[in-house]
Structure formats: structure tokens, C-alpha cells
Phi, psi and omega in degrees: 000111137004123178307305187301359191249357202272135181264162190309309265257309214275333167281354163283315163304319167312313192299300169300325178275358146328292198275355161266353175263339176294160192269182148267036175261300177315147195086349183306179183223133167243137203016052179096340202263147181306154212234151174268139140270142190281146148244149148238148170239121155270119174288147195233168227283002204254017167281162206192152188241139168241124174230143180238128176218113191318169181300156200218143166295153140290169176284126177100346138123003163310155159211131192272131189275118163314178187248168200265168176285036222213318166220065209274173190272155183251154181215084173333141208209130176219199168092243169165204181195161216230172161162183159195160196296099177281129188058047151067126164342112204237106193284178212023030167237175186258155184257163179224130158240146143254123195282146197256308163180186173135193214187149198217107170285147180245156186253187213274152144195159170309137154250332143219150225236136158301115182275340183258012171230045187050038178105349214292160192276131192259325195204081165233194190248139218282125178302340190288356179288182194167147155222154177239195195265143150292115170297338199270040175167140205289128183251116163223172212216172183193121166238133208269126175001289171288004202054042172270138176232127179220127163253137166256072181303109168287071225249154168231116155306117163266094158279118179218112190244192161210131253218131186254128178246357169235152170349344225253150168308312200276357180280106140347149170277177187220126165312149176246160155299179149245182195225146176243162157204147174288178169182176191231154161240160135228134192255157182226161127203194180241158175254132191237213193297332192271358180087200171271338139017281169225085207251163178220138175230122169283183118266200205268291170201161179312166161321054205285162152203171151276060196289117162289116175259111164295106187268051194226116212278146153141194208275144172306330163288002198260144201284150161281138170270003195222190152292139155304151188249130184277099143282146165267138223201151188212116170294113179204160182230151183216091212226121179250136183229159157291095166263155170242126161256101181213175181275000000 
């Protein structure tokens, strides 16, 4: 829902849960100078990643048709990122957070299917996958009066799959190693009726990347051992989180 769509009544309850979830240490002072406040952003279980990936070659010289961004694979997704407010959490004003650090999993799914072997999965992903935060660049969030949120994530993706590698309908997949690459989101929402609790963030729009696949057979924690194979791949997300606000 839209800020502008918010009746006064539901922006008054916002204000109040705000101000019942802050500690009384926020806004405090030490020696004159203001206390940082800690956030945590938690993921809660029904977030999720949409991901789309063009068509890809085979052994033999097939090629598995992708998926369109129209019907991308969904990819469970859990865990969170830590960060705080510098010089504490200020009401009616807008906050700034900077995220610090933390690690977001991604969960096993098919990403692509053989339409001439009855679906079978050709290429999926590894549980062992994850993104953490780009140290090399700053990833922060703003949250706004009315509660509005927009974030930018500075993210590097552990990519690790598993890749059917011989002709056959009947080949089993074989673990890859993994490859990483950075990319960026940016999100957007709202804090409505539901609080911190629960907030739901989109993105703005997918992802274009180069996603590095490692095709080198070994274990998914282990770095490829060869150059990573570059696919172009479009990323996005639809994620409900928890935030904590304490001093």
C-alpha cells in the first residue's frame, strides 16, 4: 500500500509502533556525542528470489530453452543482514541505515528443465549458494517518517550448481564448484498496520548481471578450480522482513 493511500488513523499506529519498539537507550548520549542504533533485518519464511536464465548449450551440441522473464524460477531465500542507524534513530525524521554485514541462503531449486526428457532438471541450485554484502561498497536503507523504504544492496552472490553433463535424459546432475559475482538491488516499501513485524520489499526492477557458473565437476563449498562460464541472467526479489530496533 502506497504512503498516500495510508488513512490518518494507520499513520498514527505507525508512529506508535515505532515508538514502542525503540529502546529507551535510543537517541542516548555518551560523552555529548548520540549512540548508534542497532537494526537487524530478518527474512521471514515466504521471501523469495525471481530468477531468469536464457537458453544454454549442451554436450552434443543441444541446447535447453530458458526461462522467459515473464516466467521466471522462484528461489527460496532466508537468513538476514545486521547494520545501524549513526547517531540513533530520530522520529519524524528520515534514518539512515547502514548495513554491516550478514548472509541471505538461497535454497535448492530446479533452474532448468529439458522439455525432450520430460522436464528433467539440467541445471540446479545448490543450497550451498548464498549472497553476502560488497565490502566495496556501501549497502544502506532509509527509512522515512511515513515509513517508506528504499534500499540499496551491494551484494556478491556464491554461486553453486548442479549441472547434468552428459547426452543422456538418464544423467544424473554432477556438484560444481562455486563462482562468485557482484550485482546490485535496489528495494523499495512500506511499514503499514503490520509494523516491523513485518514489512514487504520489492524491487525497484530486476537485476540484469553476468552471473559466474562454475562448470568445473567438485564440491559446491569449494572455489572453481577453472574460469567460471559467464551467463546473462535477471535477478529480483519479493522479501517480507522483521526489523529490530534496539539501542
Amino acid at each position: 500500500m502506497s504512503h498516500r493511500g495510508l488513512p490518518r488513523a494507520a499513520v498514527a499506529l505507525l508512529g506508535a509502533v515505532i515508538i514502542l519498539v525503540l529502546p529507551a537507550t535510543a537517541g542516548a548520549k555518551r560523552h555529548g556525542r548520540a549512540l548508534p542504533t542497532r537494526v537487524a533485518v530478518e527474512l521471514l519464511p515466504e521471501s523469495t528470489a525471481s530468477v531468469s536464465i536464457p537458453a544454454i548449450p549442451l554436450p552434443g551440441g543441444a541446447f535447453v530453452m530458458g526461462t522467459e522473464d515473464t516466467n521466471p524460477r522462484t528461489v527460496p531465500l532466508s537468513g538476514g543482514f545486521s547494520g545501524a542507524i549513526a547517531g540513533g534513530f530520530l522520529l519524524s525524521k528520515t534514518n539512515k541505515v547502514a548495513l554491516r554485514s550478514g548472509r541471505v541462503d538461497l535454497g535448492a531449486a530446479d533452474l532448468l528443465a529439458d522439455a525432450d526428457c520430460g522436464g528433467a532438471s539440467v541445471l540446479r541450485l545448490d543450497p550451498a549458494s548464498a549472497v553476502t554484502l560488497d565490502r566495496s561498497a556501501p549497502s544502506t536503507a532509509r527509512i522515512t517518517p511515513k515509513g517508506i523504504i528504499t534500499a540499496t544492496v551491494h551484494l556478491v552472490l556464491r554461486l553453486a550448481v548442479g549441472s547434468r553433463v552428459l547426452p543422456r535424459c538418464d544423467a544424473g546432475l554432477v556438484s560444481m564448484g562455486y563462482a562468485t559475482t557482484p550485482f546490485t538491488l535496489k528495494l523499495h516499501g512500506d511499514v503499514t498496520t503490520a509494523g516491523l513485524n513485518k514489512v514487504l520489499l520489492t524491487t525497484d526492477a530486476p537485476a540484469k548481471l553476468t552471473a559466474a557458473v562454475c562448470l568445473d565437476p567438485g564440491s559446491p563449498t569449494s572455489r572453481c578450480n577453472m574460469p567460471p562460464v559467464g551467463y546473462p541472467v535477471s535477478v529480483g526479489a519479493a522479501v517480507a522482513v522483521k526489523l529490530s530496533i534496539t539501542g
